[in-house]
N, C-alpha and C positions, 0 to 999 in steps of 0.2 A: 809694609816690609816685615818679614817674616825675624824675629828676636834671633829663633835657631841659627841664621844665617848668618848674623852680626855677631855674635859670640863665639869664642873660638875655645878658651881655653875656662875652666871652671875657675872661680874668684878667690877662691879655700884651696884645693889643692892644685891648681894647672892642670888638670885633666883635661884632655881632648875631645871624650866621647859626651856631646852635649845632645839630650833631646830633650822633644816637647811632649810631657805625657800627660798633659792635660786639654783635650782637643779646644772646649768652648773658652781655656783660659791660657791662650796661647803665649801672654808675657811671663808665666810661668814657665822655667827649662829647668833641666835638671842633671848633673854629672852623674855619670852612670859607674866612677872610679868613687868617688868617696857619698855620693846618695843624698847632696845637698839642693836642694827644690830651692831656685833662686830667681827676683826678676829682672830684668835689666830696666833701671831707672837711673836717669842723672842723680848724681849728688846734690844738687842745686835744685829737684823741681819742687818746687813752691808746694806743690798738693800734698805732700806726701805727709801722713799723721798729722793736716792741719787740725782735723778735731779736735785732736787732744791740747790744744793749742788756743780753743776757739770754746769760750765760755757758753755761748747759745747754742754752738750745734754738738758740743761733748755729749754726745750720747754713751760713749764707752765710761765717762767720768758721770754721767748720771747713774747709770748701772750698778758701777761701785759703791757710789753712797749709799744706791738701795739695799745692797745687800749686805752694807756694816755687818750687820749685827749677826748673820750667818758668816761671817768669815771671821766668828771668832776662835772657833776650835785652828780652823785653817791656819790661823796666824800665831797660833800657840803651839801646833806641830812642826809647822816651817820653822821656826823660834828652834826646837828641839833641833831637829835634824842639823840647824846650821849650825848650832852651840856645840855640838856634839865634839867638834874637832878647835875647841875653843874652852878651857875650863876655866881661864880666865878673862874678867873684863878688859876692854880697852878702847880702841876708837873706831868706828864701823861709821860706813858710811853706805846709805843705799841709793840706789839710783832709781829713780821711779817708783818712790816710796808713796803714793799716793794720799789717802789719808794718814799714813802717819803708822795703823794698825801694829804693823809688826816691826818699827823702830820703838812702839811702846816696847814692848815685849823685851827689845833689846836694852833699854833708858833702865824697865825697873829688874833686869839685874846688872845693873852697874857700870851699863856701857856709857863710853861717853859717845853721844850720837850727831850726826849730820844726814840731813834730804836734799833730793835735790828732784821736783817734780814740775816739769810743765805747764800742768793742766791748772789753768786759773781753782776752780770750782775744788779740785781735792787740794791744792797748795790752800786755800785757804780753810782748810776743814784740819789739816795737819797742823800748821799754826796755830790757831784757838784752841786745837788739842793739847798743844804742847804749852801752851803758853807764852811763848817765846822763850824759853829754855833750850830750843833746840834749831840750830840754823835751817833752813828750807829755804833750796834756792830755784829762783826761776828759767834759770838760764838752762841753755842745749848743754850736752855734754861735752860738745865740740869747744866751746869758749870760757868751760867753768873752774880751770885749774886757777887764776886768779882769784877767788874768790871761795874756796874754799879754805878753812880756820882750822882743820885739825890733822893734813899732809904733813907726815905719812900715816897711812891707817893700816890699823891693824886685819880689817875686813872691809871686804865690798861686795857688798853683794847688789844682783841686779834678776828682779823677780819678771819675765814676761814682758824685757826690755831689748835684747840684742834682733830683736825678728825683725823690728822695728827700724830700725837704724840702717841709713843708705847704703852706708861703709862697711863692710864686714868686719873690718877687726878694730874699729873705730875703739869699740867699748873694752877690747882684752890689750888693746894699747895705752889708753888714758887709765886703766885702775891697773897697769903694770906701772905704769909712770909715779903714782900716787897710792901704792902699796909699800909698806918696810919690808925689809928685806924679811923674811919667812910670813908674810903677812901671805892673804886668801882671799882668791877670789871665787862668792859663788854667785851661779847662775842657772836658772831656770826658763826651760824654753819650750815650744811643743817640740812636737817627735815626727820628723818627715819618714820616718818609718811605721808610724801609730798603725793601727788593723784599721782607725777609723778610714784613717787617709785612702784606704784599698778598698772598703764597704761602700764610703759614703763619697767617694770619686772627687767630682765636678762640685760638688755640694760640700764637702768637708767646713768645718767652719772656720777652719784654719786660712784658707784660701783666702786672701780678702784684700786683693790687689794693690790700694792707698793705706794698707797697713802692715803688714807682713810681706816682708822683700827677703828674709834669710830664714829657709827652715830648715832646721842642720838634723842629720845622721848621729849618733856615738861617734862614728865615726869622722867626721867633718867637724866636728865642737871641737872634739880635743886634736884635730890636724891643726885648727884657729889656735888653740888657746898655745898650743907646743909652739906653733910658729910664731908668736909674741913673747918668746923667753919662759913662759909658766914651767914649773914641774913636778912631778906628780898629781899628775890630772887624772880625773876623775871621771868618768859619765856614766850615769847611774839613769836607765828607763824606769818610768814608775807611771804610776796611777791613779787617780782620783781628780775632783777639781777644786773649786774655793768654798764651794757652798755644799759638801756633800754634806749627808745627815751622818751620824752615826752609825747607822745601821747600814749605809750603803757603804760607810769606810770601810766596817767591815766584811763585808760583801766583797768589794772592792780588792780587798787585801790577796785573798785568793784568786781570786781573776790572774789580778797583778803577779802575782807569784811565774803564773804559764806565762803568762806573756812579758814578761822581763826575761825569762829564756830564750824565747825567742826574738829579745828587742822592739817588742810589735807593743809597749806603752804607749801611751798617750803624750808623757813629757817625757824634759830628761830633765835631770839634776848633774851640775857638774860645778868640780872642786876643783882647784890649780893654784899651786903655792908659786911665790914668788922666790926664788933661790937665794937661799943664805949665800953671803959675799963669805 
């Protein structure tokens, strides 16, 4: 059965004009009003991101491990950028904090921190990190408001986590739920607008059916994030990855520069406060 035909209206804005513009990967369709590349899967199917879930066959969480130690500048700039609208410490909470890397970052300037990570293999590489100084919890997002110790927070941020997730607005409902009022939520995501996605088609590495269900627009991020009460939202395209060198951030930088004009980055970065009562 053809996805096209079962889908009527886009999941993000209600948009009408659904098509399939990816021939060999046809559970991928795409609103053609707000430019959200989405799949259709139940909420409930069992398959979906079990790796990350799944101590032996994590191959995305062995990957991470190996590349610690290049994602160190990564996790000191991320740090920067998200601090920036943040001069003071308070309680931040991430979701899909993996090893742990950039809640350090957050801990040693004076945050008080909370994770909340999945994957067997980095939950316990975050823990020994921390010591047990810092909660890391294993449970989905869907069932974790019980069990988190430092509601409301001041920040949530969620790095390379909403694409993922069946629900689309799963994740800008639970950290509006569990934000103070002028608290912030940020989030990092690819870019279904990227140049790669036009270059590299059917091949994009974004593409990857049992893991990536939501790849949002500028456009489409902040229609989610407005339509769960946020305000002053933010979506910012940009550039680079986790492991670039030096030399290629700066390389990179100017790339970036044209192609944030024309929205054709690689990610997006987006900000959304939650409104002062």
């Amino acid at each position: 059965m053809n996805p096209e035909n079962e889908v009527k209206t886009c999941p993000v804005c209600d948009g009408t004009q659904i098509g399939t513009p990816f021939t060999s990967l046809p559970s991928f369709l795409e609103c053609r009003n707000c430019g959200l590349l989405f799949q259709v899967r139940h909420k409930d199917d069992s398959s979906l991101n079990r790796a990350y879930e799944d101590e032996e066959e994590d191959a995305s969480a062995r990957r991470i491990q190996a590349e610690e130690e290049e994602r160190v500048r990564y996790y000191h700039d991320l740090f920067e950028r998200i601090a920036e609208g943040h001069p003071q410490p308070g309680r931040v909470l991430e979701i899909g904090c993996g090893t742990g890397g950039l809640l350090q970052r957050f801990q040693k300037a004076g945050w008080q921190c909370e994770g909340i990570e999945p994957s067997p293999r980095l939950r316990r590489i975050a823990e020994e990190s921390f010591g047990g100084s810092v909660p890391i919890h294993s449970e989905r997002i869907e069932s974790i408001e019980m069990d988190l110790t430092s509601i409301p927070y001041d920040l949530i941020v969620g790095i390379d986590v909403i694409e993922h997730l069946a629900d689309p607005v799963l994740l800008s409902q639970k950290a509006y739920d569990c934000l103070a009022t002028g608290g912030t939520l940020f989030l990092q995501t690819p870019n279904a607008g990227s140049i790669r996605r036009y270059l590299q088609r059917e091949s994009w590495e974004q593409l990857a059916p049992d893991e990536h269900l939501f790849i949002h627009t500028a456009q489409s991020l902040k229609r989610l994030l407005e339509s769960t009460g946020f305000r002053e939202v933010e979506v910012i395209p940009f550039s680079g990855s986790t492991t670039d060198s030096p030399a290629r951030s700066v390389a990179m930088k100017s790339i970036g520069t044209l192609l944030r004009w024309m929205g054709m980055n690689n990610g997006l970065w987006a900000s959304a406060r939650k409104e002062k009562a």
